[in-house]
MDAnalysis code that builds the backbone (N, CA, C; Angstrom):
import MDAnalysis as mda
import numpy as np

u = mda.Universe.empty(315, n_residues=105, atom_resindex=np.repeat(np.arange(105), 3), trajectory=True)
u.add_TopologyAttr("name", ["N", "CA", "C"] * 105)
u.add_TopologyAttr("resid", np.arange(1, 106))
u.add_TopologyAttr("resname", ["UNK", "UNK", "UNK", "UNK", "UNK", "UNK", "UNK", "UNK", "UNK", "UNK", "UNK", "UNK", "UNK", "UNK", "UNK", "UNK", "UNK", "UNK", "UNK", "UNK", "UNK", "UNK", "UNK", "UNK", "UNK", "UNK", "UNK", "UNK", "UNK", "UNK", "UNK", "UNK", "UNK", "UNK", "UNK", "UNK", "UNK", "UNK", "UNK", "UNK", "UNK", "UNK", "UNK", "UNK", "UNK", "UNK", "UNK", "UNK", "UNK", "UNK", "UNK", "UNK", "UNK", "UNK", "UNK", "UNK", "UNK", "UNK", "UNK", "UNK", "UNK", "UNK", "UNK", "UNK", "UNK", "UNK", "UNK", "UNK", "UNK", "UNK", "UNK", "UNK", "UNK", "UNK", "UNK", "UNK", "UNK", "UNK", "UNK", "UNK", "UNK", "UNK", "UNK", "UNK", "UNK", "UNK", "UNK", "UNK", "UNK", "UNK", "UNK", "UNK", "UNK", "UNK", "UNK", "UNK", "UNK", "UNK", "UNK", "UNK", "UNK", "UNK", "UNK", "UNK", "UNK"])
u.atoms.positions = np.array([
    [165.471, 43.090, 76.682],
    [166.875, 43.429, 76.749],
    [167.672, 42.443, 75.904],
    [168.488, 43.156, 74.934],
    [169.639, 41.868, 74.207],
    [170.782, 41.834, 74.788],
    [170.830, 40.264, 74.629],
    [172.025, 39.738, 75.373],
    [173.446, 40.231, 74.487],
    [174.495, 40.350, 75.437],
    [175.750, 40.777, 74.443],
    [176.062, 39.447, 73.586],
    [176.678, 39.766, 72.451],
    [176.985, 38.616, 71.373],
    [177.904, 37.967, 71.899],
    [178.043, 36.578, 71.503],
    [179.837, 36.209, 71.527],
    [180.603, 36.332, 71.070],
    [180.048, 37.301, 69.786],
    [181.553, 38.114, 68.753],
    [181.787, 38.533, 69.562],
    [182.878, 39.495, 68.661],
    [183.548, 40.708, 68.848],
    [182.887, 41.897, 68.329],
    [181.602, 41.601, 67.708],
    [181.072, 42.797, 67.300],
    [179.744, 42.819, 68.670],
    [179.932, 44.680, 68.728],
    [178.729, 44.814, 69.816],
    [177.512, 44.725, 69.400],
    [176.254, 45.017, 70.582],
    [175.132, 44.832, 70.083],
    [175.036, 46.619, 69.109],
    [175.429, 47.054, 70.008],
    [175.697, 48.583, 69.536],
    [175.861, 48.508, 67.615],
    [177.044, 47.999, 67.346],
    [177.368, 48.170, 66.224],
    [176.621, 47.437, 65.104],
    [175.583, 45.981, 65.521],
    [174.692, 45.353, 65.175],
    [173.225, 46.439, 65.054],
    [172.619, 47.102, 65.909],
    [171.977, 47.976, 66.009],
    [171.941, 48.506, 64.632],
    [172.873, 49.932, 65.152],
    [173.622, 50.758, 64.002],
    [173.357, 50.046, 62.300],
    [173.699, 48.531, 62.184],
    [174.241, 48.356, 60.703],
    [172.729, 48.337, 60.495],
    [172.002, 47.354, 60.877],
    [170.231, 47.241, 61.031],
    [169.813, 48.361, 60.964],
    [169.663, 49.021, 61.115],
    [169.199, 50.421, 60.966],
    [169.788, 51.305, 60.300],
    [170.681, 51.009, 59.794],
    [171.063, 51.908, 58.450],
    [170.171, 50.763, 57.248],
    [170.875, 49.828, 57.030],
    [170.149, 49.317, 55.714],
    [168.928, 49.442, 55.952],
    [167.605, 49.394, 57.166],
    [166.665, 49.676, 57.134],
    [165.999, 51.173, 56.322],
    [167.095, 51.828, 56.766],
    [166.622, 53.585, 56.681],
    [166.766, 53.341, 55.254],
    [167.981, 52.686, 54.802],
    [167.994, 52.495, 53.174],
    [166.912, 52.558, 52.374],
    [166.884, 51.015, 53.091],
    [165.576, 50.784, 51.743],
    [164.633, 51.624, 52.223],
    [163.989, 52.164, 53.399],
    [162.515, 53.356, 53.653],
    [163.113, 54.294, 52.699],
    [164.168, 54.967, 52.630],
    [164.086, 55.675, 52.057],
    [164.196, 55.670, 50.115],
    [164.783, 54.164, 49.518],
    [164.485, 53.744, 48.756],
    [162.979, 53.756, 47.782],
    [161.657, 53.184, 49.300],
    [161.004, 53.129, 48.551],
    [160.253, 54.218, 48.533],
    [160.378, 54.529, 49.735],
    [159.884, 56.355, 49.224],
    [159.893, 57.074, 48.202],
    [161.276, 57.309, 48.149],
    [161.208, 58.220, 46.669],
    [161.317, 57.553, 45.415],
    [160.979, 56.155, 45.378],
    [160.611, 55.448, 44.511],
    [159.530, 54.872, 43.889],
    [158.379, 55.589, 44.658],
    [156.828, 55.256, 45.292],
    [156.430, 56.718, 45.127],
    [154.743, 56.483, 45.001],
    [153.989, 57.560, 45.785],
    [153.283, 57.285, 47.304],
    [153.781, 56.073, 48.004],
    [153.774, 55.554, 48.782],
    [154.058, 56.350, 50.087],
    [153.047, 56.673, 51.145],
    [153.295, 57.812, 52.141],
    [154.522, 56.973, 53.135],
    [154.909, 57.345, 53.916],
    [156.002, 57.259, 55.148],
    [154.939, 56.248, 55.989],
    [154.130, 56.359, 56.482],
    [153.184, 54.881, 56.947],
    [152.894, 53.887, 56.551],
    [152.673, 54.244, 54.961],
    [152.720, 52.855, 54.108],
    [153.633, 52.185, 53.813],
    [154.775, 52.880, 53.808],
    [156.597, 52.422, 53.831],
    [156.609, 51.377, 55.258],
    [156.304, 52.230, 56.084],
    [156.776, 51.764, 57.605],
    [156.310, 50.053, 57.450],
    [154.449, 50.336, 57.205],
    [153.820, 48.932, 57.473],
    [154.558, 48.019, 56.679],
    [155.040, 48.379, 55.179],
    [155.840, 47.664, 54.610],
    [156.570, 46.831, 54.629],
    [157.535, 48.073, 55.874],
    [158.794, 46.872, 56.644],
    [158.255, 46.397, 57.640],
    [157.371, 46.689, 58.525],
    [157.116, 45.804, 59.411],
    [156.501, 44.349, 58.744],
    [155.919, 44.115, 57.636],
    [155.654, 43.104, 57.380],
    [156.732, 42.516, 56.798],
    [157.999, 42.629, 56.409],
    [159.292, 42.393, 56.182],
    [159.912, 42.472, 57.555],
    [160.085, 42.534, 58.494],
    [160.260, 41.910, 59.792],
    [159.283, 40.827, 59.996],
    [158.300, 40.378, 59.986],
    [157.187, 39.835, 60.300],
    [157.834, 38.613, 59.321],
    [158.276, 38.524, 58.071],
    [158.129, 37.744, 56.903],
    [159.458, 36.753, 57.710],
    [160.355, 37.469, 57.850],
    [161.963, 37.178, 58.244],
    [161.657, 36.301, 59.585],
    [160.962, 37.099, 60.464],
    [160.725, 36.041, 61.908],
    [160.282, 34.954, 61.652],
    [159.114, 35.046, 60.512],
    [158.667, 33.646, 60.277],
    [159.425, 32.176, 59.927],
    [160.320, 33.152, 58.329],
    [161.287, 32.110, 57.855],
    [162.786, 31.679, 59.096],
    [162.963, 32.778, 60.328],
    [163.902, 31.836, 61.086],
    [163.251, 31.043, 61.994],
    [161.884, 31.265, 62.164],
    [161.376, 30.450, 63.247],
    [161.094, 29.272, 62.572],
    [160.774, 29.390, 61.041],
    [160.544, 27.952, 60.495],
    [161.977, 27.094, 60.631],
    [162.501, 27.584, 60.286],
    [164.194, 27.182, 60.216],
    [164.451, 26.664, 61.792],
    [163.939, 26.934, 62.684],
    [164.440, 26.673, 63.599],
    [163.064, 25.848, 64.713],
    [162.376, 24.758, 63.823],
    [161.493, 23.856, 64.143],
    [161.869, 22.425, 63.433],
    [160.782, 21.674, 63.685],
    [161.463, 20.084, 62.908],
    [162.114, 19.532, 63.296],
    [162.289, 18.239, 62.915],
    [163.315, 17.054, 63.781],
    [164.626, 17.597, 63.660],
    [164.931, 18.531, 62.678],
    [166.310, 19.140, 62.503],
    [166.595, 20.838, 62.779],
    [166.637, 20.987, 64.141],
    [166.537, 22.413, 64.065],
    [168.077, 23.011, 64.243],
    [167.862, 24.600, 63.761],
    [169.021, 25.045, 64.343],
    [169.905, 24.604, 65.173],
    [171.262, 24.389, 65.320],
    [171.936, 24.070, 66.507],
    [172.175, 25.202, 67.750],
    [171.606, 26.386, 67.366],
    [171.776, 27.862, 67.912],
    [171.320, 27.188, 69.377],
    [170.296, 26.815, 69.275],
    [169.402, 26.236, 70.570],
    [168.192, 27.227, 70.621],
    [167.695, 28.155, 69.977],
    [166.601, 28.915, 70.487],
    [164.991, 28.543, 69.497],
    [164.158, 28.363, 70.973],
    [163.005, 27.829, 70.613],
    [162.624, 28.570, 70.032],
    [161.740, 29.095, 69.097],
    [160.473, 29.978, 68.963],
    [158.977, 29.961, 69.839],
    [159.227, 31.115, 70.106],
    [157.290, 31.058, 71.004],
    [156.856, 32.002, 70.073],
    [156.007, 32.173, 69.194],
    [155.169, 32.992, 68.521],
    [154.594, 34.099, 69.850],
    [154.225, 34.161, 70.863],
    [153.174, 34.954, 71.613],
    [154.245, 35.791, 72.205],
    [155.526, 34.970, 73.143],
    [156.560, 35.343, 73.446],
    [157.519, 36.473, 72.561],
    [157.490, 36.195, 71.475],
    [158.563, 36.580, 70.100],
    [157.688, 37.614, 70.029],
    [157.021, 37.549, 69.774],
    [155.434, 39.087, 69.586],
    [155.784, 39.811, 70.134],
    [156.035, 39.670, 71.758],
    [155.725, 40.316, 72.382],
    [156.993, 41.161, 72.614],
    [157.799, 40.594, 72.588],
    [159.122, 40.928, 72.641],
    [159.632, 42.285, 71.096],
    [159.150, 41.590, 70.252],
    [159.036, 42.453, 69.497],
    [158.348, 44.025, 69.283],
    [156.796, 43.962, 69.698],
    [156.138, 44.631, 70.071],
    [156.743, 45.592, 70.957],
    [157.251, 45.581, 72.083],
    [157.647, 45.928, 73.030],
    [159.445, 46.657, 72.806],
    [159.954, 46.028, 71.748],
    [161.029, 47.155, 70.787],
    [160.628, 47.777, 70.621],
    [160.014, 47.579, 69.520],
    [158.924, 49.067, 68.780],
    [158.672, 49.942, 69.518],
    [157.737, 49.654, 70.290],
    [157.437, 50.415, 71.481],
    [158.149, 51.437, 72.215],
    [159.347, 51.257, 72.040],
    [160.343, 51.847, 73.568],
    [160.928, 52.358, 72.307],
    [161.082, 52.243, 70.933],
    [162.199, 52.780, 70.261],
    [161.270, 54.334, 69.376],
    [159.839, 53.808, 69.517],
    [158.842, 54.818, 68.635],
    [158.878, 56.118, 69.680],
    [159.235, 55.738, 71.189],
    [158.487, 57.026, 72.327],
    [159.313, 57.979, 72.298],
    [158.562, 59.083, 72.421],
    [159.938, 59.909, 72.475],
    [161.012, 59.964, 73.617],
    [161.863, 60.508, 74.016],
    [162.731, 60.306, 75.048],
    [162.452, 61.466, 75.854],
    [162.647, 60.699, 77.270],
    [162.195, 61.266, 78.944],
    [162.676, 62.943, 78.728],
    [161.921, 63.955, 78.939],
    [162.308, 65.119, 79.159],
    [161.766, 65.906, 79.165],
    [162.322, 67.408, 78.642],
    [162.137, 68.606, 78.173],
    [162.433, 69.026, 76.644],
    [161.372, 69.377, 75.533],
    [161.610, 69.365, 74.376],
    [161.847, 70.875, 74.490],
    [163.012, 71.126, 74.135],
    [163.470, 72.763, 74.438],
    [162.797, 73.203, 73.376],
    [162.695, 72.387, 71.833],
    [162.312, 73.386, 71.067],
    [160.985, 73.644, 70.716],
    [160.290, 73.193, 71.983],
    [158.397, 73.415, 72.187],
    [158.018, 73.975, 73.246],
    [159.044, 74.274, 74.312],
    [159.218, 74.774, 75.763],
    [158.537, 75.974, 75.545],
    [157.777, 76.476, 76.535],
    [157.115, 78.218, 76.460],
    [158.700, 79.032, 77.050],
    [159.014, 79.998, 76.297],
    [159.977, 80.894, 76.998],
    [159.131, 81.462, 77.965],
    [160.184, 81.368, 79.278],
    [159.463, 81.819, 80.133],
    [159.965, 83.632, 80.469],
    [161.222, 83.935, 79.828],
    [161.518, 85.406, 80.207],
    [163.017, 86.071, 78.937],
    [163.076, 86.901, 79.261],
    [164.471, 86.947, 78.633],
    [165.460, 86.967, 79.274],
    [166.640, 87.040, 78.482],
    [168.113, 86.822, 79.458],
    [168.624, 88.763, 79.277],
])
């Protein structure tokens, strides 16, 4: 779960911007590539992967961030992992447009 910011901007609208420039560039390199939609994906996930690294480095050493947040590599994984996860599933329901009709009206 993310904590609300101390801006004024929501997590909502943080979300949203992240995921547009994401969709950007997927869709960037897509049609810039013969590169399938999985090979895109792993792409960025290793561009998430690259980024965690360089703030977690940033935020080790006798001089760290003043933010205050440790890095746990196993923790951070998991946490991550576990986005993915909940954001890849599909959502709780009834897919009307796979539903068997059951009669007419």
């Amino acid at each position: 779960m993310l904590p609300e910011p101390d801006t004024h901007r929501s997590v909502d609208d943080a979300r949203a911007e992240i995921r547009q420039a994401v969709m950007n560039a997927f869709c960037g390199v897509l049609h810039g590539t013969r590169l399938s939609p999985m090979a895109v994906l792993e792409l960025a996930a290793e561009a998430i992967g690259s980024v965690y690294r360089e703030v977690a480095d940033a935020h080790l050493g006798d001089h760290p961030c003043p933010c205050g947040w440790h890095p746990s590599l196993a923790e951070d994984l998991a946490a991550l992992q576990a986005s993915l996860a909940l954001s890849v599933a599909p959502p709780p329901g009834i897919d009307l447009a796979r539903a068997e009709v059951a009669g007419r009206a």
